[in-house]
C-alpha positions as CSV (number, residue, x, y, z in Angstrom):
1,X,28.7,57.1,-10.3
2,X,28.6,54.6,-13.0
3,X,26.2,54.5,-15.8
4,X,24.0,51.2,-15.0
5,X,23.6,53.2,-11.7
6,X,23.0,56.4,-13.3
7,X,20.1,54.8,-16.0
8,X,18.5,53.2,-12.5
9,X,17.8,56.3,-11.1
10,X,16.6,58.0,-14.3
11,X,14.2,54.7,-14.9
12,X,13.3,55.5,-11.3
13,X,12.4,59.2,-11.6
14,X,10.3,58.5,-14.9
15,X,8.5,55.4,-12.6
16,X,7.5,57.5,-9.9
17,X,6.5,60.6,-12.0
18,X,4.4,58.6,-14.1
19,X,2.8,57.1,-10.7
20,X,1.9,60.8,-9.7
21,X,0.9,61.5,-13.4
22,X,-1.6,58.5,-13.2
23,X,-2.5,59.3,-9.5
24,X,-4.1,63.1,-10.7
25,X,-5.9,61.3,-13.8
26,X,-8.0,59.4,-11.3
27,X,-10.4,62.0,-10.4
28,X,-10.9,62.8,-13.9
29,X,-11.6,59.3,-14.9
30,X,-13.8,59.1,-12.4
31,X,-15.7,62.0,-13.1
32,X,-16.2,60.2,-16.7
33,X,-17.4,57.2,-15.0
34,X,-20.2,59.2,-13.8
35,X,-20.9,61.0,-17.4
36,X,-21.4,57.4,-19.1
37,X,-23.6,56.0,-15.9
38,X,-26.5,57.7,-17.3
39,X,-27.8,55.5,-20.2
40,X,-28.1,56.4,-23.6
41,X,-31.9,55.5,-23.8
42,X,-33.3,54.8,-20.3
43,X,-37.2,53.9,-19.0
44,X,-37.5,58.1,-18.1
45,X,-41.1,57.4,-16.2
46,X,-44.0,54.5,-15.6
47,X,-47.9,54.8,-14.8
48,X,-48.4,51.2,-14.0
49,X,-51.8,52.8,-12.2
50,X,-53.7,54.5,-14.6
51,X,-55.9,57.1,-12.9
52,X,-59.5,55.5,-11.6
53,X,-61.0,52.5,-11.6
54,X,-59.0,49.4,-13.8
55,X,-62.4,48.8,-16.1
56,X,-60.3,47.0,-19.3
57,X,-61.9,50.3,-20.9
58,X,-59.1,51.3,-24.2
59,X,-59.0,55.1,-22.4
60,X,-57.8,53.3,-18.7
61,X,-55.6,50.8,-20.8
62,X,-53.8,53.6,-22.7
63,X,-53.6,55.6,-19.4
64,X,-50.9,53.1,-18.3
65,X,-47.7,53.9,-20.0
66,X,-44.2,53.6,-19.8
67,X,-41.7,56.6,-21.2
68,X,-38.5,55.9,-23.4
69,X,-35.7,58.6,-23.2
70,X,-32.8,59.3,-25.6
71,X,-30.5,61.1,-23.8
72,X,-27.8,61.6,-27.2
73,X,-27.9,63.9,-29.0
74,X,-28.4,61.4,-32.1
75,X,-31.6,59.3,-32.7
76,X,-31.1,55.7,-32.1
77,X,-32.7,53.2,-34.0
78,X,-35.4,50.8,-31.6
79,X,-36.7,48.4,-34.3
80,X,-36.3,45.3,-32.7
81,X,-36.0,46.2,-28.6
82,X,-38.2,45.2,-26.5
83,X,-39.9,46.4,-23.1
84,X,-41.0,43.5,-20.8
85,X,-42.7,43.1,-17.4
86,X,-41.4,40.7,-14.6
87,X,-44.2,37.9,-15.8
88,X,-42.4,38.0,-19.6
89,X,-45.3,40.5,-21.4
90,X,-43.6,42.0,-24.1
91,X,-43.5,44.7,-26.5
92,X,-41.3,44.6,-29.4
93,X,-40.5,48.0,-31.3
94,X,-40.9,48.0,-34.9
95,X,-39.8,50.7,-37.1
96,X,-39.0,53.1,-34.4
97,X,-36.4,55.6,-34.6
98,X,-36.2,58.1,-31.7
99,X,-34.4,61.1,-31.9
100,X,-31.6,62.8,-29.9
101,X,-33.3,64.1,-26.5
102,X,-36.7,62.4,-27.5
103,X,-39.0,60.9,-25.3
104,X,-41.6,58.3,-26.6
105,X,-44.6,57.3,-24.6
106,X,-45.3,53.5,-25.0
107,X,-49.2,53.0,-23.8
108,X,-50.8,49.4,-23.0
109,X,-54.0,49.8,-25.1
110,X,-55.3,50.2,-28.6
111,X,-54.1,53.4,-30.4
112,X,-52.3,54.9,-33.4
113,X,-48.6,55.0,-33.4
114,X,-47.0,58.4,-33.4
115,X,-43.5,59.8,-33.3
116,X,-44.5,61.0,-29.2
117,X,-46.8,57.5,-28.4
118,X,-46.9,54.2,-29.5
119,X,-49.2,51.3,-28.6
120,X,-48.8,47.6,-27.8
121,X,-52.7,47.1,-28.8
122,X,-53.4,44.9,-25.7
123,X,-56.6,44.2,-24.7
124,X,-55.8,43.9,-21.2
125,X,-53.4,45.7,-18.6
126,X,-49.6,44.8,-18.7
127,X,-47.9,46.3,-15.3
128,X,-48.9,45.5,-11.9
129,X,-50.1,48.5,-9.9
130,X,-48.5,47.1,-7.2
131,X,-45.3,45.8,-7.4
132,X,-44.0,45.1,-11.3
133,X,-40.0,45.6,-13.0
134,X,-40.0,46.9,-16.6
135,X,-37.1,45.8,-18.4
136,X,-36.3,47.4,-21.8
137,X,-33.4,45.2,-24.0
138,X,-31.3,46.7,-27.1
139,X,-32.4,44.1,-30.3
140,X,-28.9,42.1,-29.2
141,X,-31.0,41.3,-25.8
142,X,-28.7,43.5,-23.9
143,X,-30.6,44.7,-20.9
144,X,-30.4,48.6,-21.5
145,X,-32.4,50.1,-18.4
146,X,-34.8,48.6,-15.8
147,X,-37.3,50.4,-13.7
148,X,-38.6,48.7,-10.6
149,X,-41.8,49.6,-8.2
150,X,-43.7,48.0,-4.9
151,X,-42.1,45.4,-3.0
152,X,-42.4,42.0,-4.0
153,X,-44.5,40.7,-6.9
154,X,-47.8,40.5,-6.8
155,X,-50.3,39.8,-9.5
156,X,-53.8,41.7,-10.8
């Protein structure tokens, strides 16, 4: 056997062991692809209904709410995201940092801002009880997470 012939089958042997190799890798990549599908900070829950009759009252205003979660175990800086309905409302954090597996409480109404609840101050309701899509964007504009309810749009 010569050695150009000999080198050929060698190269061929690595080839197809490294094809096997990267063949029993897949499942484990794909089991990572599944780890990083669950966001870093994601819309966690929405009350676009708050409980009762929609008077404008501050109590029902602040009873509709949308949750922000950090699922990291760092905090991650918000100042400068922002949380919109599907008519372009908007909230824009400021000077929010939320720690590693926190969960902050963003209500419609007039309130005072906590580390657990913040308030937009709005003197009138911001979701749709019906049908409504909140989107909450990184402060590059990146969408981050969406959260979608009702089918169709329709408006209060």
């Amino acid at each position: 056997m010569s050695a150009s012939s000999t080198a050929r089958r060698i190269a061929a042997t690595a080839l197809a062991a490294g094809a096997v190799v990267s063949a029993a890798a897949l499942p484990a990549t794909a089991a990572d692809g599944d780890r990083h599908r669950h966001p870093r900070v994601e819309i966690s829950a929405v009350q676009a209904d708050s409980p009762g009759r929609d008077n404008h009252s501050n109590r029902s205003l602040n009873a509709e709410w949308v949750e922000i979660t950090n699922n990291t175990r760092r905090a991650v800086n918000l100042n400068g995201w922002t949380l919109r309905d599907h008519d372009g409302n908007r909230y824009r954090f400021r000077d929010v940092r939320l720690t590693g597996r926190a969960t902050v409480r963003i209500h419609t109404g007039v309130g005072h801002d906590t580390r657990s609840d913040l308030f937009q101050d709005r003197r009138d309701y911001m979701w749709d009880n019906h049908a409504d899509k909140a989107i909450l964007r990184n402060d590059h504009r990146r969408v981050v997470d969406t959260e979608s309810w009702g089918h169709g749009h329709h408006h209060r």
